[in-house]
N, C-alpha and C positions, 0 to 999 in steps of 0.2 A: 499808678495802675495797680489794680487788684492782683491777684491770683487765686485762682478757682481749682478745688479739689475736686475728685468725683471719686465712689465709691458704685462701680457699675455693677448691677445682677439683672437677673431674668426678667424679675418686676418689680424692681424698684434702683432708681439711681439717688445715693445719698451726697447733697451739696453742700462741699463748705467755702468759705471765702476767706482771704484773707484781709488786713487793715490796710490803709494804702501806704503804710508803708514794708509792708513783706514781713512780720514780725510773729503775728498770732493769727492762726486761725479758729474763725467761728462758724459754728452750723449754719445753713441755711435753712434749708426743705430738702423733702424727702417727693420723688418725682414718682409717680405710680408710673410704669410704663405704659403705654396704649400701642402705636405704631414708629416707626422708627424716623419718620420725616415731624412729627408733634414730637417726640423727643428732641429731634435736634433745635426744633424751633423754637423750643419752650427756652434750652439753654442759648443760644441765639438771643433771645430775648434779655433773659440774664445776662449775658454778657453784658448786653450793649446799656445796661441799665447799671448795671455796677462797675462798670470801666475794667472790664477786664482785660489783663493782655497777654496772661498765660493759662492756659490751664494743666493740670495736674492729673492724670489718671491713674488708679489704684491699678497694676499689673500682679495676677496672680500669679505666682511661680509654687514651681511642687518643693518640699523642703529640701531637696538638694541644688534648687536654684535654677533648675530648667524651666522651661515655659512648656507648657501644656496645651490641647485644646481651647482648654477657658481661656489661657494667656492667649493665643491665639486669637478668639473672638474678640476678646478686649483690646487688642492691637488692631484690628479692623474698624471695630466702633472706634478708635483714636482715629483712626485715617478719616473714616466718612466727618468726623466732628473738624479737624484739624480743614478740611476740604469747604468743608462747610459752611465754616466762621472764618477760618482764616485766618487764625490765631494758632501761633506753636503750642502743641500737646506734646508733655512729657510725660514720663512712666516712673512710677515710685511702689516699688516692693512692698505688695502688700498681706505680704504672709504675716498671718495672726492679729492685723489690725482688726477685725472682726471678733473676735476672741479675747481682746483685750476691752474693746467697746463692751463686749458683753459682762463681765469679770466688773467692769464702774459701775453700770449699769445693776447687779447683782448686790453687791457692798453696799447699793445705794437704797437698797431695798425696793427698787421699782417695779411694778408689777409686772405678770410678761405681758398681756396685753397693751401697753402703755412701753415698756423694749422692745415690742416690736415695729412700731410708729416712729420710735427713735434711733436705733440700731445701725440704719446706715449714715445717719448724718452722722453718728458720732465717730463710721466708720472711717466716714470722709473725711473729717477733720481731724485722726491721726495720722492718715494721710497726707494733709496739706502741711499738717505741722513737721511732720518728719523732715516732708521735703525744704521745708522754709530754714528748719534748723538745722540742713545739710548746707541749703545757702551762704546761712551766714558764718559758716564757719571756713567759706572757700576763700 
């Protein structure tokens, strides 16, 4: 079984996956939002296409570790997704993953047109990786 990262914003969910066996994670796609029943179904889809059987959502906290409105919203969209698929969603602190994606991205001399097309997958996938190398170190 996989494991699925998400990297949740307004309009755009960035997807990464992991290997089957829980070790690394790689980008998938970056999902343009639309409506929030084609979100979930699109991931739905994905699931059941890459054998997923957790996934991972990015939770934003403010830097002293509270949860915010955003965190708020983003723990909602984990219940409707969790309800939805029916697969356990967990939550991975994702202060500065963004920030950091943008920072390789930069180094890398990427254009920003071309960072902004990539930005959240790469957001999602420090996310999936954090949480895989919290995994295996339990």
């Amino acid at each position: 079984m996989r494991i699925m990262g998400l990297d949740v914003g307004e309009k755009r969910i960035g997807v990464a996956l992991s290997d089957q066996l829980g070790w690394t994670a790689q980008g998938h796609s970056v999902l343009t939002r639309s409506n929030l029943q084609q979100d979930l179904q699109y991931l739905a889809d994905l699931c059941a296409a890459n054998e997923v059987g957790t996934i991972v959502v990015g939770l934003p906290r403010n830097m002293n570790g509270t949860i915010g409105p955003k965190g708020q919203e983003i723990m909602e969209f984990g219940k409707l997704l969790q309800d939805h698929l029916g697969l356990p969603v967990e939550y991975w602190d994702e202060r500065l993953t963004t920030v950091a994606a943008q920072r390789v991205l930069l180094e890398a001399n990427v254009s920003r047109r071309k960072r902004k097309q990539v930005i959240d997958k790469i957001a999602a996938v420090n996310i999936l990786q954090g949480y895989l190398d919290r995994q295996a170190h339990k």
